[in-house]
C-alpha positions as CSV (number, residue, x, y, z in Angstrom):
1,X,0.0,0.0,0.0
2,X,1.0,3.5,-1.0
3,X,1.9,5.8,1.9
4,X,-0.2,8.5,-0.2
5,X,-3.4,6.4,0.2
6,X,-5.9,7.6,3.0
7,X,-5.7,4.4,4.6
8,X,-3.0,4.3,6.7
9,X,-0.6,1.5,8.7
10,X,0.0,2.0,12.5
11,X,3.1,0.7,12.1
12,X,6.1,2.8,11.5
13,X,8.3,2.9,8.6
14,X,11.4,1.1,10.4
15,X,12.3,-0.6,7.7
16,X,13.4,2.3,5.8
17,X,16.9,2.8,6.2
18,X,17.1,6.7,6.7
19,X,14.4,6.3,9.1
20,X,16.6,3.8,11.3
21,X,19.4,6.2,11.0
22,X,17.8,9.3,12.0
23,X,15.9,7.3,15.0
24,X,20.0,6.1,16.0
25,X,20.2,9.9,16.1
26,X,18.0,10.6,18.3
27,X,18.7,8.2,20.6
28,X,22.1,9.8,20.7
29,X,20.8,13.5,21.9
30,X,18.8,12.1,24.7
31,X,20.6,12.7,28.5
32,X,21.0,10.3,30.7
33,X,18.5,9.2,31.8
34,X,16.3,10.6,29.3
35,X,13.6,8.0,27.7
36,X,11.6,8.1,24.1
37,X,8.1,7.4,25.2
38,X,6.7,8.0,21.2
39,X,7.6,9.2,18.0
40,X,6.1,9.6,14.9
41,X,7.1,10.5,11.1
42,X,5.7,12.7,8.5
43,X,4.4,11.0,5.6
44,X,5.7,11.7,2.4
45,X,2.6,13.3,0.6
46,X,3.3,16.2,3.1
47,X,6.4,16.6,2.3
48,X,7.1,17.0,-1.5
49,X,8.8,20.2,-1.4
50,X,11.2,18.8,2.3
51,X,12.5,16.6,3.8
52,X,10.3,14.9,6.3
53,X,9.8,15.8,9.9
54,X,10.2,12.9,12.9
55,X,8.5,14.4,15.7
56,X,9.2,12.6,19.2
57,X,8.2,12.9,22.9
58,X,10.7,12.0,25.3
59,X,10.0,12.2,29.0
60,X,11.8,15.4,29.2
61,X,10.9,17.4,26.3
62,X,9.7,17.2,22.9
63,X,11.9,17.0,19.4
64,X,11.1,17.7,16.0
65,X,14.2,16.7,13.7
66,X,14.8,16.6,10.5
67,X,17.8,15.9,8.3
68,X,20.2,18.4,7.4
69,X,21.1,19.5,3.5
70,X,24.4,18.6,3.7
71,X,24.2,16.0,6.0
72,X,23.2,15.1,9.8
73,X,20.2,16.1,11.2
74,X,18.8,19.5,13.0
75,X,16.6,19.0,15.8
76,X,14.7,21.4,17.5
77,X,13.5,20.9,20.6
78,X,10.9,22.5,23.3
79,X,11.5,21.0,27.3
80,X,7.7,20.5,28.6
81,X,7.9,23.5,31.2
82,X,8.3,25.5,28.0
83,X,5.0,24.2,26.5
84,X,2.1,26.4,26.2
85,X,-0.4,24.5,24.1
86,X,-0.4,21.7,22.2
87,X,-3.3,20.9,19.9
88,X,-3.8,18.1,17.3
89,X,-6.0,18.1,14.6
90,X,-6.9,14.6,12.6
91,X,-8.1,14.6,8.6
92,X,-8.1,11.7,6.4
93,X,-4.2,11.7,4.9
94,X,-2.7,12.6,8.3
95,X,-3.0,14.3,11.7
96,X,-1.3,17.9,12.4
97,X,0.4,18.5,15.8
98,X,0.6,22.4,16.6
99,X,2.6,24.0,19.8
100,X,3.0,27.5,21.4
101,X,5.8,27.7,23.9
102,X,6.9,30.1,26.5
103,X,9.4,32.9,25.8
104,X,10.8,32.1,29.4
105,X,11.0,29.1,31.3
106,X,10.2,30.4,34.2
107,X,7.3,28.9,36.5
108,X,5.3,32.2,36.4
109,X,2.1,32.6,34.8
110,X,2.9,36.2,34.0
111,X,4.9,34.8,30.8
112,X,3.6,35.7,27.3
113,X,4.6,35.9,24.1
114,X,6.3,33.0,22.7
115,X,6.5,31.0,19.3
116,X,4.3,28.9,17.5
117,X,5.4,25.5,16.1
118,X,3.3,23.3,13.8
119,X,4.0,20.0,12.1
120,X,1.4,18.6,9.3
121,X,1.3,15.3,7.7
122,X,1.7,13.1,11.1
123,X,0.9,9.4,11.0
124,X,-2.4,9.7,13.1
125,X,-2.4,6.8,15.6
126,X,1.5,7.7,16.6
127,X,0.9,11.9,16.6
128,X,-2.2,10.9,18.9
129,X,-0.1,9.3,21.3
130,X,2.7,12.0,20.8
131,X,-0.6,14.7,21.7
132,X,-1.5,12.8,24.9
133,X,1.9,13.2,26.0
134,X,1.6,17.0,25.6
135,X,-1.4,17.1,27.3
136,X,0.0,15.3,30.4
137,X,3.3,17.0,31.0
138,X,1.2,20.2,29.6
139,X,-1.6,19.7,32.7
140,X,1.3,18.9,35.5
141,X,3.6,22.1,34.8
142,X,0.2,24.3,34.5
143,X,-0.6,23.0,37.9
144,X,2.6,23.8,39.0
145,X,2.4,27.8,37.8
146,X,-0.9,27.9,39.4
147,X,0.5,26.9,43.0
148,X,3.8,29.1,42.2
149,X,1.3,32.2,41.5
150,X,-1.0,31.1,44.8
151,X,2.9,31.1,46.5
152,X,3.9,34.6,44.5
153,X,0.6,36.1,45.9
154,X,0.5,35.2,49.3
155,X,3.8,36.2,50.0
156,X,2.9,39.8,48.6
157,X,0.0,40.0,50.9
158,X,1.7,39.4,53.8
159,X,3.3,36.2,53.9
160,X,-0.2,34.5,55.2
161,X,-0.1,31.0,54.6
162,X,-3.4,28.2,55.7
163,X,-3.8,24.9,56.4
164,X,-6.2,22.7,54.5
165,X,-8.2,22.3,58.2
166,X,-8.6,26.3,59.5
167,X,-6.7,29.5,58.4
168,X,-3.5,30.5,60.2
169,X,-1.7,33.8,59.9
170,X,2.0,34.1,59.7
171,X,3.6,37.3,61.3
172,X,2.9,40.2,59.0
173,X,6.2,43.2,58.9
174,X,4.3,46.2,60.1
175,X,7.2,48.4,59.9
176,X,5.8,50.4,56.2
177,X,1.8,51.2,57.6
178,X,-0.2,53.3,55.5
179,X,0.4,52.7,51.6
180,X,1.6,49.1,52.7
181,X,-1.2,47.7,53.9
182,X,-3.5,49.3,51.3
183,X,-1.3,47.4,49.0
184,X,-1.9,44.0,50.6
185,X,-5.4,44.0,50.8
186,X,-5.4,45.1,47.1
187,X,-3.3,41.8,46.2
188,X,-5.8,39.8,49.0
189,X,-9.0,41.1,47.0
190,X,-6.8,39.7,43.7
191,X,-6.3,36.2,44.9
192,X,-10.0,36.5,46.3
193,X,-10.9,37.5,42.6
194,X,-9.5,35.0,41.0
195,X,-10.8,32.3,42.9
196,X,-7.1,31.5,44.3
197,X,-8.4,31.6,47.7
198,X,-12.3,31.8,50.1
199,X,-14.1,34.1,51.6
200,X,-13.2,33.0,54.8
201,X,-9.2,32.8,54.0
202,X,-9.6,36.6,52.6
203,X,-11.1,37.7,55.4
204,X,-8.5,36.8,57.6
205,X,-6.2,38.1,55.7
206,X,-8.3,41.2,55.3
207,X,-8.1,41.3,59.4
208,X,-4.7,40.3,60.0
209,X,-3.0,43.1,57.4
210,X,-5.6,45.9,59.2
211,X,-4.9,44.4,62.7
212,X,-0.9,45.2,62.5
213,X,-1.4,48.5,61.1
């Protein structure tokens, strides 16, 4: 069967030479103890005008590679705390995987900007399992902003900090009254705002910034 024909084999081309030696490659980027979890290859009705695109996921980043003009192969890779979004979209030749990723690394959800990347042509049943990946490590490192902003918030306000049974109150400096406080109550009403935190929690955080005025 055609690799141009709608219907398509789950299997992947291994058999093809280049393909072998461009997996060997990556095999030989990945750290220590760095695994491939799923990889994929573009098929070759997509790429007429190119040389085709692997596309991996490894379990600490993924890597789009393809092979160089004069030889060897450029990867390009984007480590999961850098991912943004990841989407996939599934016709009848072949499935499309797109990404946006973070300008900065960092945990903060304040990042923006960024770059899109978007790879067309994907053998469906392996650039499914490639987008389940995403979404995984995607979902755990937005978790992880969210309790960094919670962290970036609280201290702000005061350094108040609660237990999941009943709120407690850490000492609050009082040595700036006046714009200070103002200040913290402003960044309590935020994290009240944006759900971050009850009604109960803000008003004792609400009473403990007003009581050390």
């Amino acid at each position: 069967m055609s690799e141009s024909e709608p219907t398509e084999s789950d299997t992947h081309p291994t058999e093809d030479p280049r393909v072998q030696k461009a997996l060997g490659y990556l095999n030989s980027i990945l750290i220590p103890g760095e695994t491939l979890e799923a990889w994929t290859i573009q098929r070759r009705l997509f790429a007429l005008m190119h040389r085709r695109t692997i596309l991996a996921a490894t379990s600490g980043r993924l890597i789009a590679m393809q092979r160089g003009l004069f030889g060897g192969f450029e990867p390009i890779d984007i480590r999961w705390q850098d991912l943004k979004d990841a989407k996939i979209r599934v016709g009848i030749f072949g499935a499309g995987i797109s990404t946006a990723v973070y300008n900065s690394s960092d945990l903060s959800l304040a990042s923006s900007g960024g770059r899109l990347m978007s790879y067309t042509g994907l053998r469906k049943q392996q650039a499914k399992d490639i987008y389940r990946i995403c979404q995984t490590h995607e979902q755990a490192w937005r978790e992880k902003r969210r309790v960094r902003e919670i962290e970036e918030l609280r201290a702000k306000s005061g350094g108040v900090q609660f237990s999941s049974s009943a709120p407690s109150v850490q000492p609050v400096d009082t040595g700036s009254a006046g714009t200070d406080y103002v200040k913290r109550l402003q960044q309590a009403k935020q994290m009240l705002d944006a759900k971050l935190i009850s009604d109960t929690e803000y008003e004792a955080i609400k009473a403990k910034i007003i009581n050390t005025v």
